[in-house]
N, C-alpha and C positions, 0 to 999 in steps of 0.2 A: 530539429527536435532533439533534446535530451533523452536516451536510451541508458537502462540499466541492465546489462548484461547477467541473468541470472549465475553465469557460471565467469564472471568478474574473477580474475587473479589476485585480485585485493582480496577476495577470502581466503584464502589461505594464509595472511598473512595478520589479518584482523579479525577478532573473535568479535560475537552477535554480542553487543550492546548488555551486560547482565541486566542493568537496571530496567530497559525496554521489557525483556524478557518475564521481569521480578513483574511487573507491574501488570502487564497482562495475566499470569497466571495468579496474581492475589484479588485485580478489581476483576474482573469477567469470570463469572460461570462458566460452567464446561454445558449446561442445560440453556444457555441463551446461544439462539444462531445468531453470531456474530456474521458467517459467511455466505449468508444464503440470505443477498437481500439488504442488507443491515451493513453490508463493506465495506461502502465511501464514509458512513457515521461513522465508525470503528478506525478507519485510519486516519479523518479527521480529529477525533478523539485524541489518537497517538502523536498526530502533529502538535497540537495545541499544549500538549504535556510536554514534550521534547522537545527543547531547540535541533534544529540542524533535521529535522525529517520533513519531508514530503510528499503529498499525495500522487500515488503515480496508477495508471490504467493499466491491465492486462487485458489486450481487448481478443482474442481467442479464448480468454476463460471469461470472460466479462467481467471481471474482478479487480476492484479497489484497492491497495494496500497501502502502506504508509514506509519511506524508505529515506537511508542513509546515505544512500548515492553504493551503496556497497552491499549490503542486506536487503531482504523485501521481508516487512512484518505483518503480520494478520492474527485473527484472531486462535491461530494456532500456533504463535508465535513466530519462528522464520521460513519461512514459504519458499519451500523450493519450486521450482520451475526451470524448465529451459526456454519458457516463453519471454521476449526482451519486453520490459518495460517502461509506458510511455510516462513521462511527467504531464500531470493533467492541468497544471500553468503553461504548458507549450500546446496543447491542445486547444485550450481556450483559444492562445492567442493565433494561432497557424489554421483551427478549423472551428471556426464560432457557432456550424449549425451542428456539427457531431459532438462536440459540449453541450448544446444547448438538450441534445438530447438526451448525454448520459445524464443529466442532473435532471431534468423532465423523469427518467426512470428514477432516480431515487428519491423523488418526492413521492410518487404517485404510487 
């Protein structure tokens, strides 16, 4: 599986995306819960705007975000954590029934 390392040495080196940034705080309200619920829309949203991003899991926060292989973005723009995050294409393919469930949760 693919891990992103929240605290990555590549940050320090590489600033957050402005345009990622610009675009979450121009299209998203600060009164819609992007975060509670509504996570995997939201970094799906982010991937499909942006080349080169990814949906990736934080499964001790239960949290969706969308990521550069070096940043993790959500709806409050760069999400810190020191929890490692999964790519949710390595998920699929390595555990088919715990995909089958996080996407079962954000239908439902």
């Amino acid at each position: 599986m693919l891990f992103v390392k929240a605290d990555s040495t590549k940050k320090e080196t590489q600033a957050p995306r402005d345009d990622i940034l610009d675009f979450i705080k121009r299209r998203f309200s600060k009164d819609c819960d992007w975060t509670n619920g509504n996570c995997y829309w939201f970094a799906k949203i982010l991937c499909m705007r942006f080349n080169g991003l990814y949906v990736y899991y934080l499964p001790a926060e239960g949290h969706f975000v969308a990521s550069d292989g070096v940043y993790l973005y959500d709806a409050t723009g760069v999400k810190q954590t020191a929890e490692t995050a999964i790519l949710l294409a390595h998920i699929r393919k390595d555990d088919p029934l715990w995909y089958q469930h996080l996407m079962r949760d954000c239908f439902e």
